[in-house]
N, C-alpha and C positions, 0 to 999 in steps of 0.2 A: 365338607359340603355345608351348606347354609341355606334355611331354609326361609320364605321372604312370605307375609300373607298379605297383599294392601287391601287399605278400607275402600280406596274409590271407586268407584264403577264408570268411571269415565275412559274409556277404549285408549283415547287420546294421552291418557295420565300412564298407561300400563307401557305401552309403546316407547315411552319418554323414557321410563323404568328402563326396560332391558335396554333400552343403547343406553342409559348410565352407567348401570351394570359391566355393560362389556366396555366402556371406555374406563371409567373409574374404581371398580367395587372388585370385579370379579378375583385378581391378584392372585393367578394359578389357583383358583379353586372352584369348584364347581357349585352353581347358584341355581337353586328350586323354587322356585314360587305357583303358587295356586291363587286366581283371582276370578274376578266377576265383572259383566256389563251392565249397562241397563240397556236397551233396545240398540242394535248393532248392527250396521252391513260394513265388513269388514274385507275390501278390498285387497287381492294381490298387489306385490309392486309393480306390477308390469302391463297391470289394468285399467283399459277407458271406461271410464264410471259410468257413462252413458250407454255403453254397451252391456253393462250387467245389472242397473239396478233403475228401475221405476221410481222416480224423485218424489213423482207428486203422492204415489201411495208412502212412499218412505215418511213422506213430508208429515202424513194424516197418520203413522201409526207412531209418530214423536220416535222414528230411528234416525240415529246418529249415525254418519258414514265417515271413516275412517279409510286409509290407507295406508298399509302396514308394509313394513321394509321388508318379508320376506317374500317369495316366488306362489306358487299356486291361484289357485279359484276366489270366488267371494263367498263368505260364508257370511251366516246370519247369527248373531247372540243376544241372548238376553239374559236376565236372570235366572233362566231356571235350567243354566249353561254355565259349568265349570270352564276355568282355562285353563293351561299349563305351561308354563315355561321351565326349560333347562339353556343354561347359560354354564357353555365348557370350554376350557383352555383347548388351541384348536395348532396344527403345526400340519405343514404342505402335505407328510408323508398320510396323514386320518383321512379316514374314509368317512365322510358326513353322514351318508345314509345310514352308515353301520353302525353311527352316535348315537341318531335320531333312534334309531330300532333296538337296541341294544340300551341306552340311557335314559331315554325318555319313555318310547312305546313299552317297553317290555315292563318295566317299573308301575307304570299304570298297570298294565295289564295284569300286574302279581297282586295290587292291590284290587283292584276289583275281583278278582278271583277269590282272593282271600275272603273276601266280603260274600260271597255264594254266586257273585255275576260271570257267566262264562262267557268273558269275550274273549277276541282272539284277533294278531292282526294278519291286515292280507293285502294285496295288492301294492301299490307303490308308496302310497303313504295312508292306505285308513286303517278302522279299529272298527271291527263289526264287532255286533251282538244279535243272533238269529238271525245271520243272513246279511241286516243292516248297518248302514254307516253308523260308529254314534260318535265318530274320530275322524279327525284328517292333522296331519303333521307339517309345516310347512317348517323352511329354515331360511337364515341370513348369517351369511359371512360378516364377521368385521375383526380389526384391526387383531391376528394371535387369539380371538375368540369367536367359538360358535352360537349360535342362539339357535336353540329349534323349540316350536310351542305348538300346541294345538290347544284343540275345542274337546269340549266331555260333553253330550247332549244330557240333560239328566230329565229335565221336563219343560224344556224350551217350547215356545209356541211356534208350531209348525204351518201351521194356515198363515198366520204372517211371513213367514221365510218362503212362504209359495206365492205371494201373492207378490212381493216385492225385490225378486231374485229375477231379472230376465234369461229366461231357459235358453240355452245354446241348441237348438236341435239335436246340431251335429253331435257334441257330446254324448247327448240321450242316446243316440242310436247307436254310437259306438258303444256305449255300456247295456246294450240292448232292456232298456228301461223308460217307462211313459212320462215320469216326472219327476222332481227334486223328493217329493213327498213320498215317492213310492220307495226310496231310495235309502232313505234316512229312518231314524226309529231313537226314541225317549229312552234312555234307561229306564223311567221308572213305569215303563210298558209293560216294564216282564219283570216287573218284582210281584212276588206273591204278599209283602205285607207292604207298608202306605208311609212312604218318608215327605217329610217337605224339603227343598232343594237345601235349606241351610244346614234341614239334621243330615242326609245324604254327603252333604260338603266335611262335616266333622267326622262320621265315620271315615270316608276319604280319606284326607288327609290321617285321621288314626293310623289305620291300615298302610298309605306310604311313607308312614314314617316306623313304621316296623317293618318293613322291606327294605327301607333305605333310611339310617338310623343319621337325622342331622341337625345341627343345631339351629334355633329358631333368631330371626334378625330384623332390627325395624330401623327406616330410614330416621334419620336425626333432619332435624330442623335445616341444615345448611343443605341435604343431601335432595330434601324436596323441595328446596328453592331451584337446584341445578335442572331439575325434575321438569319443575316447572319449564324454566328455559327454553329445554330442549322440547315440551311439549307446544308452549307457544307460537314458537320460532318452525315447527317442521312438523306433526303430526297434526297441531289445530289450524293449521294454515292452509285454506283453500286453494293456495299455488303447488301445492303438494299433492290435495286431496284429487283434484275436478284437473289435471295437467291435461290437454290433449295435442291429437298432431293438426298444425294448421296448414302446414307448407311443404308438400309432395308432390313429385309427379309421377310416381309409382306406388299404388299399393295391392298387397297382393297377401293372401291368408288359406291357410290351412288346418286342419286339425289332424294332426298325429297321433299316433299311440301312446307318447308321451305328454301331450299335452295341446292347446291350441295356440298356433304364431301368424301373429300381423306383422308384415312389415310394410311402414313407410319412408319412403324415398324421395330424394330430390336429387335429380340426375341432370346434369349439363354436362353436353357435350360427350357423353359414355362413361363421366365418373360422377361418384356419388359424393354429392355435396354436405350434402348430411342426411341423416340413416334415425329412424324409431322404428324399435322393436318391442311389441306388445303382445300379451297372453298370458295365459295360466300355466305356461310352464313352471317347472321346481327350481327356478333359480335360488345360488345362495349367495353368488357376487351381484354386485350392482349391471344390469345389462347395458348402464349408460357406459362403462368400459367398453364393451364388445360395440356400440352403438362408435365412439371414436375411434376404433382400430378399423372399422370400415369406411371414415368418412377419407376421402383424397385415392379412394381403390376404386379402379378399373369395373365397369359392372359389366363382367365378362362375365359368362359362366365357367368355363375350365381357370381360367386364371382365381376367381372366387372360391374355390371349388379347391383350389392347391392349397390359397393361402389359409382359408379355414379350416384343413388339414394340418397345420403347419401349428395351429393355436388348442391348448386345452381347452373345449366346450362346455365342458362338464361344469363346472363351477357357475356356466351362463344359462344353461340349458337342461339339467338334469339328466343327459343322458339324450339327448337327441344330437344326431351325427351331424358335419358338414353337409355329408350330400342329401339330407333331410332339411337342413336350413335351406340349402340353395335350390333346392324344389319349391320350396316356400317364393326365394326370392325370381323366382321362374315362372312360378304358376298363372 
C-alpha cells in the first residue's frame, strides 16, 4: 500500500489524481491519499447543478464547483475539510460496500479513535460523531479498480455550505431533520483542547499510518503532466461540470430510501429514444451504461419491469430494485 499526500487544493487536480491512479499507478496495490480544497461544492455524478447549488451565492463566497465521477449528494469543502481517498484492486466477485466500510471507513474510524475522537459509522454511507454527520463515503468503478473517498469535516465553515447547497425538502423529511446544518457537526466541536486544521491533518494522518502501516509516494514531473490532461480535458471542463437534460417528453422523479432518481425521457411512438437518469443515488458504474441499455426499449411497464430484472442494478443504483426504478419511471 502506498501512501499519496498532494499540495493542490484545487478539487479539479485531486479528481485527475485518482482516475490516474486507477488507470496508471495503482498496479495491484492499494493507494491512500489525504488531501484538501479551497472553497468546494462538489457535485455527485449523476447531478443537475442547478438543482443543488445557488451559483450566484457560490459565485460571491469564490467556491469552485466540481463534478466528481462517483454516485451520491453535493457536499461542501473547504480548508478546514480533510479528504480521503482509497484506490483498490476491484474483481466482479467484491463487495464495494464492504471495501468502502471495511478499507476506508473502518481505518478512519481507528485512527480517530486512537486520537481520543469516538466516531462511529452508520447508515449507508456516513461517519457520525455525537449523533452527527462528519463523513459521507461515495464510490466509482473503473476499469479492475475501485475508488471510494470521502470528506472529514474538521472545522469547515458551515454557514457557507447552508447557504449555497439547495435543500431537497424531500430528503430533510425523510431523515426527519430541519436543515443541512442541523445535520452535520465540526470535529473540532467536541474536542476539549484547540488544534488548527493543518496540526489536526498531522496527527491524522500519524495515527492512520500506525493502523495502516504504508509507504509514502509523490507524483514525478511526467505523472503531473498526465494529471494535468485528464484534469483539463474532464474535471475543469464545464461540459462535464453544468451537463443538463434538454430534450424529453417524459420526466418524472422520486425520492426513495435509497437515494433520489430523475428520469428523463424522449419517447416516440412508445419507445424510448434516449433515456437521462439523474440523482443522488450511490452509483459506482457510469449510469450513462444503464442510460444505453434503455434507449430502443418498449416504454411498457411489465416489459421494463422484466427486462430490468434481467440486468444487475447494483453497480447503477446502489441497492435500489427494478421495480423501484420503474415506479420512478411511472410516477
Amino acid at each position: 500500500m502506498i501512501f499519496i499526500q498532494p499540495k493542490s487544493t484545487d478539487a479539479a487536480v485531486h479528481f485527475a489524481s485518482e482516475e490516474y491512479c486507477m488507470a496508471s499507478l495503482a498496479k495491484n496495490q492499494d493507494i491512500f491519499m489525504v488531501w484538501q480544497t479551497d472553497n468546494c461544492a462538489m457535485l455527485g455524478s449523476n447531478q443537475i447543478a442547478q438543482d443543488e447549488i445557488d451559483f450566484d451565492l457560490a459565485k460571491q463566497h469564490g467556491v469552485q464547483i466540481v463534478r466528481r465521477s462517483s454516485g451520491g449528494g453535493t457536499i461542501y469543502t473547504d480548508k478546514g475539510t480533510l479528504l480521503v481517498t482509497l484506490i483498490t484492486p476491484f474483481t466482479p466477485e467484491d463487495d464495494a460496500k464492504e471495501i468502502g466500510r471495511t478499507r476506508l471507513a473502518q481505518p478512519i474510524i481507528a485512527a480517530l479513535q486512537k486520537m481520543g475522537i469516538q466516531a462511529e459509522i452508520k447508515g449507508r454511507n456516513d461517519m457520525l460523531l455525537g449523533g452527527k454527520k462528519i463523513s459521507g463515503l461515495a464510490q466509482r468503478l473503473g476499469k479492475n479498480y475501485l475508488c471510494s473517498h470521502c470528506s472529514l469535516l474538521f472545522d469547515a465553515d458551515l454557514s457557507i455550505l447552508e447557504k449555497i447547497l439547495t435543500v431537497d425538502e424531500s430528503k430533510m423529511k425523510s431523515k426527519g431533520i430541519s436543515s443541512v446544518r442541523s445535520r452535520v457537526t465540526n470535529i473540532c466541536e467536541h474536542l476539549t483542547k484547540k488544534y488548527t486544521t493543518q496540526e489536526f491533518k498531522a496527527l491524522f494522518i500519524q495515527a492512520l499510518l500506525e493502523v495502516m502501516p504504508m509507504e509514502k509516494y509523490e507524483f514525478n514531473e511526467e505523472e503531473h503532466a498526465q494529471i494535468t490532461k485528464i484534469r483539463e480535458e474532464k474535471y475543469a471542463n464545464p461540459l462535464w461540470t453544468y451537463r443538463t437534460n434538454t430534450n424529453f417528453t417524459h420526466r418524472s422523479e422520486k425520492r426513495l430510501p435509497l437515494g433520489k432518481v430523475e428520469t428523463y425521457l424522449e419517447v416516440q411512438d412508445g419507445i424510448i429514444v434516449s433515456c437521462s437518469i439523474r440523482g443522488d443515488f450511490l452509483s459506482i458504474k457510469p449510469i450513462e451504461e444503464l442510460e444505453n441499455l434503455l434507449a430502443n426499449k418498449a416504454f411498457h411497464k411489465d416489459q421494463l419491469t422484466a427486462y430490468l430484472n434481467s440486468i444487475d442494478l447494483l453497480p447503477y443504483f446502489g441497492g435500489i430494485t427494478a421495480d423501484e426504478f420503474v415506479s420512478v419511471l411511472f410516477s
